[in-house]
N, C-alpha and C positions, 0 to 999 in steps of 0.2 A: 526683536523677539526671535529665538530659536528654532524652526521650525523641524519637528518630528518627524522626518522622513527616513527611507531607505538608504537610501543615498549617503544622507549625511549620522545617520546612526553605524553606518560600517566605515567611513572616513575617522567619524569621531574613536569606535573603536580602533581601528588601525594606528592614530597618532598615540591611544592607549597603551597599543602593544608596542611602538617605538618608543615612548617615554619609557617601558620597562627594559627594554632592550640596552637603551641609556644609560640608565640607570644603575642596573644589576648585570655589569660588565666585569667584574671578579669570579664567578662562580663560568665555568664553561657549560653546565646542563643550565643553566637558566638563561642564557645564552641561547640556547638552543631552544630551547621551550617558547622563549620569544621570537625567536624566528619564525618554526614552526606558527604556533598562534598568528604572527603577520600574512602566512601562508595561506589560512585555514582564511582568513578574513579579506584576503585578494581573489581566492576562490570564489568565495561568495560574491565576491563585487564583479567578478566576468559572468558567476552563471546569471547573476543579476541583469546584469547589461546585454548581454547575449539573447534572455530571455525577452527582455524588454523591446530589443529591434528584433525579436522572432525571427532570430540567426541560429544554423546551426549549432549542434553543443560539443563538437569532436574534440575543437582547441581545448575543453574543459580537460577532457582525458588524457591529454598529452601534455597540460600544465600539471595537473596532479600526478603521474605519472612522474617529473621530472622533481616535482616536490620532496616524493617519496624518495628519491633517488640521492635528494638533497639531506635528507632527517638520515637517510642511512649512512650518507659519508659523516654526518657530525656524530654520529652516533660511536661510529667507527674511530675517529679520532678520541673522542671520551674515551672509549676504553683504552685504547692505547696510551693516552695521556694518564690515566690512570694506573695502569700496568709501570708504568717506566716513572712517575713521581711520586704518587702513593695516593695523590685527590686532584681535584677540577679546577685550583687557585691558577689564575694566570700570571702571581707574584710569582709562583716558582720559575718558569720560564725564564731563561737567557738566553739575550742575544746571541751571544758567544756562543 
């Protein structure tokens, strides 16, 4: 039997958001949206565990902080990929 926890409700979401990640690997913003999403739910899983051994919370702001950092360069790449092909398909893409 599955037991309803903390723990295992942000695990089970996190394989969530990699199954979509998986998945929906053609589109670059959804790509990103899953990322982000895996991001938002690692978050929660350090303030979680942080909280739990009643450890400081600093590391939290310097992970989110580098998150942010992360949603901005893919964001940045969207547009650019979009400026220079016309949409988000990673079919259009060559190697070459």
């Amino acid at each position: 039997m599955f037991i309803f926890s903390v723990p295992n409700l942000l695990m089970m979401m996190f394989l969530i958001g990699f199954m979509s990640f998986c998945k929906n690997r053609i589109h670059l913003l959804m790509i990103l949206m899953s990322l982000e999403f895996m991001m938002l739910i690692i978050y929660l899983m350090l303030i979680f565990f942080l909280s739990l051994y009643e450890m400081e919370l600093y590391f939290s702001m310097i992970f989110l902080t580098f998150s942010v950092c992360e949603g901005v360069l893919g964001l940045s790449v969207l547009i650019l990929m979009v400026r220079m092909h016309g949409n988000d398909y990673f079919q259009v893409l060559s190697i070459l």
